[in-house]
N, C-alpha and C positions, 0 to 999 in steps of 0.2 A: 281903317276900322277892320276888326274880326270876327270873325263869329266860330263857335264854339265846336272842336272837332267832334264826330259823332263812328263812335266803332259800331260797330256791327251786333245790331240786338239780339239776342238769346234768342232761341226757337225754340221748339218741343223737340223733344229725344224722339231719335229717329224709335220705329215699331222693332219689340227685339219679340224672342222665340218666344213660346207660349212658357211662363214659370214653371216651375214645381208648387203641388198647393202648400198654400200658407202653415206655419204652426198653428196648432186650438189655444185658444188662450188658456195662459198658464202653463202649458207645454214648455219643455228644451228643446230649440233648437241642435242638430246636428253639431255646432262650435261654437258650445256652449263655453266661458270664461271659467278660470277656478279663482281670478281675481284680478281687476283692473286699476292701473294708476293712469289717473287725470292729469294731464299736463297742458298747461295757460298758456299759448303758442302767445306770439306777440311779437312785434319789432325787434325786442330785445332778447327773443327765443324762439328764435326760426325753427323750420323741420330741419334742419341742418344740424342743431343745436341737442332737438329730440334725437336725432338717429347718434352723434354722437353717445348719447348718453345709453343706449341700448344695452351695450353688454352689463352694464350697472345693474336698470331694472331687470332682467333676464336672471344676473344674478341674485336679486334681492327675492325674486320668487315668483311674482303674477306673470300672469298670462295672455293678457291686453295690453295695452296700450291706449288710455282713452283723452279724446285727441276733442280740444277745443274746435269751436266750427273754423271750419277748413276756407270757404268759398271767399271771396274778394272782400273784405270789410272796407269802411272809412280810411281813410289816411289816418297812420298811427293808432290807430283801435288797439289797445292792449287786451279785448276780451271777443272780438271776431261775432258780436251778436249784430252787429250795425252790417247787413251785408249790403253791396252795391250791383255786385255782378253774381248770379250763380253761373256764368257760364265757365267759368273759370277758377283756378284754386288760387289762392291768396298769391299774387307776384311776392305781397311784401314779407309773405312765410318762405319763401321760395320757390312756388309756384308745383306743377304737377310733376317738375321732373327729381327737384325733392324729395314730391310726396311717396313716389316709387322708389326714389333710393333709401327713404325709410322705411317701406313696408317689404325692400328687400332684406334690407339688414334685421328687420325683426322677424323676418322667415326665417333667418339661418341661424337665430337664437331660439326659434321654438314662439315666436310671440306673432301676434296678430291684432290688430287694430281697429278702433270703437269710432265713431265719427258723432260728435255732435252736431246736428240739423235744427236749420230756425227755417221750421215753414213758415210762424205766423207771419212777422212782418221785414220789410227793411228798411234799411235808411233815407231817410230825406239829407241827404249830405251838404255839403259845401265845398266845393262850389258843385252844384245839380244834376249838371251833366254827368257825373262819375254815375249817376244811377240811370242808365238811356231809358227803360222803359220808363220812367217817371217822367223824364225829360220828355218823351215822345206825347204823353198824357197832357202835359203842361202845355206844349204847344200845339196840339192837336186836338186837345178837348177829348166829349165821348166818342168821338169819330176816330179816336186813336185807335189800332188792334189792340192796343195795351191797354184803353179802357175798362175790360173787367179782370183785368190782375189786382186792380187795386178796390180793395175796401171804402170806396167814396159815397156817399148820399148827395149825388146832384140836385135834388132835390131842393135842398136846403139853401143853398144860394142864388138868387137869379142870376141866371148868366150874361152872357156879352151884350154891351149896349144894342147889337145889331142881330140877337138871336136871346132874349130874354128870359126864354123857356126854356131853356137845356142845361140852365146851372154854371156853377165854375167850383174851382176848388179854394178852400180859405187858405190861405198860407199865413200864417201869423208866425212872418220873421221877423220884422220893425222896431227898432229899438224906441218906439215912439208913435203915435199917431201918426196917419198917415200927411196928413197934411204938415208937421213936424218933419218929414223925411223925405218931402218930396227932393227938397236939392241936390240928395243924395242918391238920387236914381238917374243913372246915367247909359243912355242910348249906344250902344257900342253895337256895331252891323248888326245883325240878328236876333244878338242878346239884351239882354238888362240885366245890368248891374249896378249893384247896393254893397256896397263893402265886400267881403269874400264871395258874396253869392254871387248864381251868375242861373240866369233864369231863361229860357229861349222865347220867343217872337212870335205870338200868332204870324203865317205866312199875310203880308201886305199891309203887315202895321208899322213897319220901321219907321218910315218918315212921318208917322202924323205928330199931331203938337203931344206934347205928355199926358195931359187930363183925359186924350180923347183914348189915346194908344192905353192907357192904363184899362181903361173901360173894355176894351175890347176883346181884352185875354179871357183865355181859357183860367185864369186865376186870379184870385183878391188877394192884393198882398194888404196885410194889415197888421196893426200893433198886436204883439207878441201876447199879450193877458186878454186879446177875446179870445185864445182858443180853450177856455174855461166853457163859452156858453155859445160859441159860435162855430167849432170845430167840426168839417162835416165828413172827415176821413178819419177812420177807426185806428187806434196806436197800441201801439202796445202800453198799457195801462196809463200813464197821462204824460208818456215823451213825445213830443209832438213831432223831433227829429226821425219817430219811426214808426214806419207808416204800414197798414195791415196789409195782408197780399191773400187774395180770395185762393188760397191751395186747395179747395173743396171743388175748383174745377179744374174737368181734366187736363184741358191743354195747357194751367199755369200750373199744375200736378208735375208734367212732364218738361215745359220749360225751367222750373226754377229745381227742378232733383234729378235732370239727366246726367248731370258729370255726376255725381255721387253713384249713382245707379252703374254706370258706366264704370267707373272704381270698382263697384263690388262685384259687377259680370268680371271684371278683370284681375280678380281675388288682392286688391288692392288696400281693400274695405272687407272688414268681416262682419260688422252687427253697426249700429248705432242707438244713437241716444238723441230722444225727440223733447228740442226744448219746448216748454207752457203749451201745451199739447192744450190746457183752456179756454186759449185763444180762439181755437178750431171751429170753424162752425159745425162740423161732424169730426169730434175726434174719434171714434169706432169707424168711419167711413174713410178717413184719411190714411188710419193702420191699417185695414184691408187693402187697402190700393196698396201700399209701402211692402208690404208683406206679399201681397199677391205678383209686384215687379223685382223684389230679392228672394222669392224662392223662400220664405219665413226667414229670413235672417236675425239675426238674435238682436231685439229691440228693448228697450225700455224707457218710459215713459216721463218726464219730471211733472209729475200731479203729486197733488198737493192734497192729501188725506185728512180729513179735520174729523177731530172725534175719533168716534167708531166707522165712522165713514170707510167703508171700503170700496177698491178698483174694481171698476166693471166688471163683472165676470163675461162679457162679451168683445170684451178688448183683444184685439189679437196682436198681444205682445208679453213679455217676457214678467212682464212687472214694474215696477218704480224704480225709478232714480233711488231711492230709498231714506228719504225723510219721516217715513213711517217708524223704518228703522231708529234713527237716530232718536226717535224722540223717546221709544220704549228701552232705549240703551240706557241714554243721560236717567231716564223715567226711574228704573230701577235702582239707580246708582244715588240716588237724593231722598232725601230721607224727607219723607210727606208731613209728618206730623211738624217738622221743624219749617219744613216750608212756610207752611201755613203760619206759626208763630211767627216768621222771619216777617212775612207780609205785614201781620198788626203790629210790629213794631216798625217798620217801614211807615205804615200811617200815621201812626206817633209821631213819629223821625219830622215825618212834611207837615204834620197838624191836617193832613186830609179825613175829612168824615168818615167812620165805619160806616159802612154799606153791604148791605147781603151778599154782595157780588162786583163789588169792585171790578174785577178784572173784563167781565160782562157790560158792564155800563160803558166803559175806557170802550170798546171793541163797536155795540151800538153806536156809539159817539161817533168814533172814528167814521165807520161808516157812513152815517146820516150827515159828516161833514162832506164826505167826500161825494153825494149826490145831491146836496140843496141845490137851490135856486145858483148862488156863487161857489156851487164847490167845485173840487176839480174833475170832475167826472159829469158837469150838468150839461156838455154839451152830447155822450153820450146816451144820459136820460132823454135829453131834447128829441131825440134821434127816435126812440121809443115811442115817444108822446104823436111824433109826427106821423106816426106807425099806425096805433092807435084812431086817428082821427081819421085816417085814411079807409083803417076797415069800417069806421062807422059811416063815414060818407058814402060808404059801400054798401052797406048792411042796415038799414032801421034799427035792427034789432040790437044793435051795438053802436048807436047814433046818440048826440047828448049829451057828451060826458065830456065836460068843460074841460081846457089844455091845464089849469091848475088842480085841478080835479085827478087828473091821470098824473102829474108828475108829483101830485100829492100822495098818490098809492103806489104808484112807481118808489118811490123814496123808502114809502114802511115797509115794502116788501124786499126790496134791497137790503136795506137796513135790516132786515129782519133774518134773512137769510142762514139757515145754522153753516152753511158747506161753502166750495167755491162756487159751484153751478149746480142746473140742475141736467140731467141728459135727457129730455124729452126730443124724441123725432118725428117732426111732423109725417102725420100717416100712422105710426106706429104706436102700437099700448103703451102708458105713461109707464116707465120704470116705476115702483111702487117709493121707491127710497125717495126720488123727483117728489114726490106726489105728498110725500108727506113732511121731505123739508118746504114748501110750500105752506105747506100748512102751519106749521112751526115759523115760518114767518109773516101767518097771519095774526101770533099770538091769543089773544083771548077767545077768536071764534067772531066776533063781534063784525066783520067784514061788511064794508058798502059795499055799492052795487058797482061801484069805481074796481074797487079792490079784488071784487071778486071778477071782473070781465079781464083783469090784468094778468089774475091768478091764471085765468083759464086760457087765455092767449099765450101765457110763458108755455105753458103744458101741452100747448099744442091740442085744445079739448074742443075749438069749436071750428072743426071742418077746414078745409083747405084753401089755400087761394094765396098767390103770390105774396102778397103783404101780411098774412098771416104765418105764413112758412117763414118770412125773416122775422118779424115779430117772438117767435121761441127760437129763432137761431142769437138773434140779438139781443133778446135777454139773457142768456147763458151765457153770453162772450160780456156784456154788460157785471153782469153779478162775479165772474172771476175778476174783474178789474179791481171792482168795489173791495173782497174779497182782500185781496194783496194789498191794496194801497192801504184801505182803510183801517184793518184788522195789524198786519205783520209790518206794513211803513208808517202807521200811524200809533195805534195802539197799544204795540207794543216797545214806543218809544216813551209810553207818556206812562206805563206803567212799569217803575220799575224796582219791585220787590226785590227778587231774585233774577239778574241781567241774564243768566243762563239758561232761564225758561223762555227768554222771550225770543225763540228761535224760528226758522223758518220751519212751518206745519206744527210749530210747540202749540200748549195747549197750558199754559201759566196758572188757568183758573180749575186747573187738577195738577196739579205737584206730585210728582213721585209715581211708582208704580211698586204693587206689593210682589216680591217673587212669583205668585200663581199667575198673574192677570202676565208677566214676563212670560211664562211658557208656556201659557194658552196662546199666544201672539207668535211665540216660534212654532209653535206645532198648528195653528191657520196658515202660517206663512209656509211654509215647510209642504203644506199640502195640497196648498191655493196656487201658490207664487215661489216656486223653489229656487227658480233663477233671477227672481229679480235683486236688484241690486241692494246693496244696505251703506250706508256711509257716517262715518261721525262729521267729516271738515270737507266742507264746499268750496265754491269760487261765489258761492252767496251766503255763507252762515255768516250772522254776525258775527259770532266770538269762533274761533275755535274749540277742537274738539278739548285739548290740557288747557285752555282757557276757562273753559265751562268746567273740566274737571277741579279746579282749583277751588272757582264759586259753590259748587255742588258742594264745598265742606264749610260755606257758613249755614248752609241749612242747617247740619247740624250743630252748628253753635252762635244760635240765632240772637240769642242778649249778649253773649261777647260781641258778636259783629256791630249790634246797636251801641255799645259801650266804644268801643272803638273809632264808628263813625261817629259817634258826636265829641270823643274827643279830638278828632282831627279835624274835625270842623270847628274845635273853639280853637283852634292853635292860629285860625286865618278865618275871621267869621264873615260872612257875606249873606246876600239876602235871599238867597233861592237853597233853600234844603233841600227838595227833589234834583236840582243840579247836582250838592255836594254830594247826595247819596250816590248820586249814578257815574260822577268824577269817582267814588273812593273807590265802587267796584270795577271800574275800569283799570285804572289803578291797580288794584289785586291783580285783574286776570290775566294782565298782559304784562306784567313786570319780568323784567326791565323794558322798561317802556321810553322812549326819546320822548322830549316834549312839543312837539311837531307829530308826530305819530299819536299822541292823544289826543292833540289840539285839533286836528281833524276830525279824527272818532265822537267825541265831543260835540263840535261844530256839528258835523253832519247829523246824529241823532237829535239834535235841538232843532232842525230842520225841518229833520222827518215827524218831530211831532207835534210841531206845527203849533205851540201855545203861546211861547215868548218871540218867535222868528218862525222863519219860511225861506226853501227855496225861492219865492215866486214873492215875498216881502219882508226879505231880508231887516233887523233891528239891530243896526251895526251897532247902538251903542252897549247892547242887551251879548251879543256877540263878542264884540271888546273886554267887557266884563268878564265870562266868560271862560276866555281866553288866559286872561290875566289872574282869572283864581287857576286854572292850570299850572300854568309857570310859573305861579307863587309857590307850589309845593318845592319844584327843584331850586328857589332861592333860600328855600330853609331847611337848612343842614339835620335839625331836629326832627321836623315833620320829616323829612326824609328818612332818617333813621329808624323811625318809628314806621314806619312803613315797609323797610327791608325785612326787619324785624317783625313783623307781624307776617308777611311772603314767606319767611323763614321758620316760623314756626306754623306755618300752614302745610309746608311741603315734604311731610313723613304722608299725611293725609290727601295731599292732593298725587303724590307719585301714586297712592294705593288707587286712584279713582282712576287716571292713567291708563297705568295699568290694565286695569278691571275693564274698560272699556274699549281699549284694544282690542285683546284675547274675546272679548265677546263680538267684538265687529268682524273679526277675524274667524269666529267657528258657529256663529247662531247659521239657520236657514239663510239661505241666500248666499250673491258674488258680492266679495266686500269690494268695494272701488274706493281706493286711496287716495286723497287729495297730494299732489306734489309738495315734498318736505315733511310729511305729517307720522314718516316714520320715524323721526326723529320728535323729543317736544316741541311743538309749537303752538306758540298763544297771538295770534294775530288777533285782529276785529275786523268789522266790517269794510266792503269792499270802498277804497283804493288799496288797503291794507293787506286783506288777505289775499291780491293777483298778484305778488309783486315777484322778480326771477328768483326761482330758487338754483343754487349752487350743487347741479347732481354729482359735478365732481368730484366735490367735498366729500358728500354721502357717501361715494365711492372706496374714498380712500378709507372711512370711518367700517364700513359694511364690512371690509379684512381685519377688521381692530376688535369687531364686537361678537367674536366666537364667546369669548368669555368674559361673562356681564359681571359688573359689580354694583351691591347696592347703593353707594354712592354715587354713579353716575348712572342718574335716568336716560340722557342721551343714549345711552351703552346700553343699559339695559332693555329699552322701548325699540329700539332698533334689532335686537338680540331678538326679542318675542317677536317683533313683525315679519324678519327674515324667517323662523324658524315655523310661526305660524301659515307663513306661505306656501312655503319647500312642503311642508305636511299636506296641505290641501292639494298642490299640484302632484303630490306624489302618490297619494291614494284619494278615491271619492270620500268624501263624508258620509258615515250612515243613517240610521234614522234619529232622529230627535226622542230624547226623551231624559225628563229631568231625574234628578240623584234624589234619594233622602238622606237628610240631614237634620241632625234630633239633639235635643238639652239644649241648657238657658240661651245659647249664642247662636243659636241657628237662625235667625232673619240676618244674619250677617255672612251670612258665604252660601252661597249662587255655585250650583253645580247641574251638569246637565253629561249624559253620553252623547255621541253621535256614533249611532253603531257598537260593536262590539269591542272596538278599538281604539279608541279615542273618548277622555272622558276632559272636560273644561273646568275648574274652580275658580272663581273669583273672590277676594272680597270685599264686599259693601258696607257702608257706612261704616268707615275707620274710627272717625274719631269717636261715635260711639262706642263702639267695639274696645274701644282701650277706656273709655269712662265707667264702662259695665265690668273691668276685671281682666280681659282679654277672653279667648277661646274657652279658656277652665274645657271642661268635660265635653263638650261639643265634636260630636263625630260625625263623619261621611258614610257612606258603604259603597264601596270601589265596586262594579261588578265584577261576577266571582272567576275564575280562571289563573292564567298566568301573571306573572309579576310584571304590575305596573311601572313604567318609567317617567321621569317630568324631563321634558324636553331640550327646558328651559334651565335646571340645573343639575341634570344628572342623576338625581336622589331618586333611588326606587322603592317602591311601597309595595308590600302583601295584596291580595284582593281582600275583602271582608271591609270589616268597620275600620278606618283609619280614624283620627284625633284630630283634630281640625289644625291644632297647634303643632302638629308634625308636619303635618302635608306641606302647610304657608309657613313654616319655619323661617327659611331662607329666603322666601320671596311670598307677595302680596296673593300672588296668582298662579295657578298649573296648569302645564297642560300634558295630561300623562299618555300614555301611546304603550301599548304591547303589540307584540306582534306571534300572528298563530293562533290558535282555538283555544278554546276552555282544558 
């Protein structure tokens, strides 16, 4: 018999010299980016792989290098958020002497490198051990050191048969009741083992009988579906595989971010990027600490903006990830009045009820499934409720208020929620924005006395005292969970008008954006957030960025689209219309599309939105079907055709949106961060889809080919503007924001802005309008005045004064003009 090797646990980063103080929020950083590419490290794209590919990006233009999380993941992790060890950099990336030989090689090109960080949670892996400190918990209980690195409520389980008071932890890995699975737990020296897992040994239970050793542990292993209402360790939104890590205290601050930290004293590391910072029990106290141990290093954030919601003005970081971005990019580029038509013929399309607010109900819904009694977030609320009853046991004055009572007003208030969280800190004045999304998720005013004792514990309103302080920490980390699953994993699978709004931080139930509300959002940004980041294509957008571009043009021709989906629906008719709907626009966005590459995308959004199947109750035969109307399309030569054919008369309209949203990712406020491959077109979907290796090689060889663009080829072209838009950025600052006039009948269709004296952007929007209305006719710009403008992008130079709109976009959809010298 064995028992299971144990390396040597992380410790807290040794004490280093006193920092330099932090940036003010919204401040630049000293190295600061002019623009970064993200690249999906993985087994199959080691740091080996990235520093090869160096002289490429260097030559394509940016200035970063932003670098998927680095630190030890799962076996085979092709996305590096599952970590096991921070003590160490990924062996299976090539470990830290890699990671030096690429941030050498990007020194001698002029570049410098972004680190994505996962404080909130890590991996419960398989087999246990690869994560020690978890391992050390599991067998050692709360008497472990490792005890409070993790996010656990002991509480919630009685513990060991022989210490009943001190809790255990649920593990719900069992493919079955436990009593189903006992045969399958088998006594190996120290361990227990259950098929891959491998679990360690309270010290002195090896040899007792099974029923008795099982009782004894530090943990409850149990069937896989009570971690719905039994789960008493916090995850990351409802993966149970990954499990929260308290980074809100110092010493697990400095254990789990010393190699990183260490990297960036060693100019290894230049800035990073902090995934689900919502997670956070003090996101503002987490970036202080971060900031306070790298000297302000250039940070930015992945929060997730809903609405008008804006980033704390008390954040001390750089700005967003830049999903705020994306959404007023796509926003402008889609045409609102057709949106909207597109949706009430979408309802038509499925025979669903007009409703005031469709898209709002869909989002409620989602939500409130995701916190009932059986949803997937109720052992979360439970967690609340337990919280609650506690202060009242404590407090008369908050005593009474039955356990269905509280997970009943928990639920509306969740449910109700306009934002991801709220940031109230205990001790401190409610932020006013906290204070009144609250409110807004009390709706009518109408509040119990339940409701209102909930309100005011979120908010931190009624005094101090241990269980009160997690109580507003635990409902913030509560309501961003709700948030994500509910709203962007649920809701916005099950609403699907227009597949392109339904993005991550989109906003479906406002379509479009009118050019002013465009550059009131670059000129906030511009003066709030100058460096934060902006992005079209993630390693989490559903569709991509020319994905979305493509759909963005049935907005405007919102009863052809209906006319089309339903004849390609009677060509192979079946019983689910909301499927065939959301099959055809997949279909458009991603074509050429393999039929294994849909059938996923497909599978997976029927999942996510949880009506006909589920992760967690799977309707294989609803699934099969499904399936089989997918791969009906490529059995019919017709329907096929018809479908080319329709991609093909879409793509004069979809290169202009392209286009258009390029050159604006590329010159609005902000550091654009490019998704790997996205300088070229690409229409991926959702993730297994969009992390898969891209070929920088290729791009390489293509990057010497595309001096001189042609309009027949977008690849050539799109790669022509990305290179040209970068080189510009890196080679001079951008100057200040401020948009162009543009006057007669066609002016909602071309998007112009200066930056500075020198640089001026034109796009244009909504194409196939644009060509239904006449074209340009009389429609003119007025170039600021001075020297002769140049377009970058094809050489044509223009006078300053009023240009013709129909001159400027001659040859191509978009400008980007440049002079050089004074007036």
């Amino acid at each position: 018999m064995t028992s299971a090797a144990e390396p040597a646990l992380p410790r807290p980063a040794a004490t280093t010299s006193t920092p330099a103080p932090a940036s003010a929020p919204g401040s630049a950083p000293a190295s600061l980016p002019t623009a970064s590419y993200r690249l999906q490290l993985q087994p199959g794209f080691t740091l080996r792989d990235a520093t090869a590919a160096v002289p490429y990006l260097a030559a394509l233009g940016v200035s970063h290098l932003h670098l998927s999380p680095l630190l030890e993941a799962a076996p085979g992790s092709t996305h590096g958020y599952d970590t096991v060890d921070h003590a160490r950099i990924s062996e299976q990336l090539g470990g830290e002497p890699a990671l030096r030989a690429l941030a050498a090689e990007a020194r001698r090109h002029g570049l410098r490198l972004i680190a994505d960080v996962v404080p909130n949670h890590m991996a419960v892996p398989v087999p246990e051990q690869l994560n020690q400190p978890l391992w050390n918990v599991l067998r050692d209980g709360p008497d472990s050191p490792y005890a409070r690195w993790f996010d656990i409520d002991w509480t919630a389980q009685p513990g060991p048969a022989d210490d009943p008071g001190r809790g255990r932890v649920l593990l719900p890995l069992l493919g079955d009741r436990l009593g189903a699975e006992l045969g399958r737990l088998v006594v190996d020296g120290e361990v227990l083992r259950y098929h891959d897992h491998a679990l360690p040994l309270r010290p002195g239970t090896a040899g007792m009988p099974l029923p008795e050793l099982l009782a004894r542990q530090w943990y409850r292993l149990a069937w896989w579906r009570l971690a719905r209402t039994e789960l008493n360790y916090r995850r990351f939104f409802t993966v149970n595989e990954l499990i929260a890590v308290r980074v809100e205290i110092p010493e697990v601050f400095e254990a789990t971010h010393g190699v990183l930290l260490r990297l960036h004293r060693d100019g290894v590391l230049d800035g990073f990027r902090i995934d689900h910072p919502d997670g956070l029990a003090d996101p503002r106290g987490y970036l202080q600490r971060l900031a306070d141990a790298t000297g302000g290093a250039y940070t930015v954030v992945e929060k997730i903006l809903t609405g008008e919601e804006r980033l704390p003005a008390d954040w001390p970081c750089a700005g967003t990830t830049g999903y705020d971005a994306l959404r007023r990019i796509d926003g402008v580029l889609t045409d609102q009045a057709g949106a909207r038509r597109l949706a009430e013929r979408y309802e038509h399309f499925v025979g669903a009820p007009a409703g005031p607010d469709p898209v709002g109900t869909a989002a409620r819904r989602g939500r409130a499934d995701m916190t009932g009694p059986r949803g997937e977030l109720a052992a979360e609320v439970a967690r609340l409720v337990r919280l609650a009853l506690r202060i009242g046991a404590a407090e008369p004055a908050h005593a009474d208020h039955a356990p269905w009572q509280l997970r009943d007003a928990l639920q509306r208030l969740l449910t109700g929620y306009p934002a991801y969280r709220p940031y109230a800190r205990a001790g401190e004045p409610v932020p006013a924005v906290s204070a009144e999304q609250l409110r807004a998720a009390l709706g009518d005013g109408s509040a119990d006395p339940t409701e209102r004792l909930v309100a005011e514990l979120a908010l931190g309103r009624l005094g101090r005292s241990p269980e009160k302080d997690e109580f507003c920490v635990r409902f913030a980390q509560t309501a961003a969970a709700v948030a994500a699953k509910g709203v962007e994993d649920t809701a916005f699978y099950r609403w699907n008008a227009l597949l392109s709004l339904n993005e991550v931080g989109g906003e479906p139930a406002r379509p479009g954006l009118h050019p002013e509300e465009f550059h009131a959002w670059c000129r906030y940004a511009e003066a709030h957030w100058p460096a934060g980041m902006t992005v079209l294509s993630t390693h989490d957008t559903k569709r991509s960025a020319d994905a979305r571009a493509r759909l963005a043009v049935l907005a405007e021709q919102p009863d052809v689209w209906a006319a089309v989906a339903a004849a390609w629906s009677a060509a192979g008719p079946g019983d689910d219309p909301d499927g065939d709907w959301a099959l055809w626009q997949t279909l458009v966005a991603a074509w050429p599309i393999t039929p294994d590459r849909l059938v996923t995308a497909l599978l997976k959004a029927a999942r996510e939105a949880k009506l006909r199947t589920s992760w967690t109750s799977p309707d294989a035969a609803y699934e099969q079907a499904l399936a089989d109307r997918a791969r009906a399309v490529y059995d019919d030569p017709a329907l096929l055709s018809r479908v080319e054919e329709y991609v093909r008369a879409l793509a004069p309209y979809a290169r202009a949106n392209t286009l258009a949203a390029a050159l604006l990712h590329l010159t609005v406020p902000g550091v654009p961060d490019l998704y790997q491959g996205s300088e070229e077109p690409l229409h991926t979907l959702v993730d297994p889809d969009n992390r898969g290796v891209v070929d920088l090689g290729a791009l390489a060889v293509r990057l010497t080919d595309a001096a001189t663009p042609r309009p027949d080829d977008l690849a050539r072209e799109k790669l022509h503007l990305t290179a040209t838009a970068l080189h510009l950025r890196r080679d001079r600052p951008l100057g200040a924001y401020r948009p162009l006039t543009v006057t007669d009948r066609a002016a909602e269709h071309l998007l112009a802005f200066a930056r500075g004296d020198d640089v001026v952007t034109a796009v244009t929007r909504l194409p196939y309008g644009l060509e239904r209305a006449g074209g340009w006719r009389d429609t003119v710009v007025e170039l600021p005045s001075g020297r002769e403008w140049r377009d970058e992008l094809t050489g044509r130079r223009f006078a300053a004064g009023l240009v013709p709109a129909a001159e400027l976009l001659a040859a191509s959809p978009v400008a980007l003009l440049t002079r050089r010298g004074g007036a």
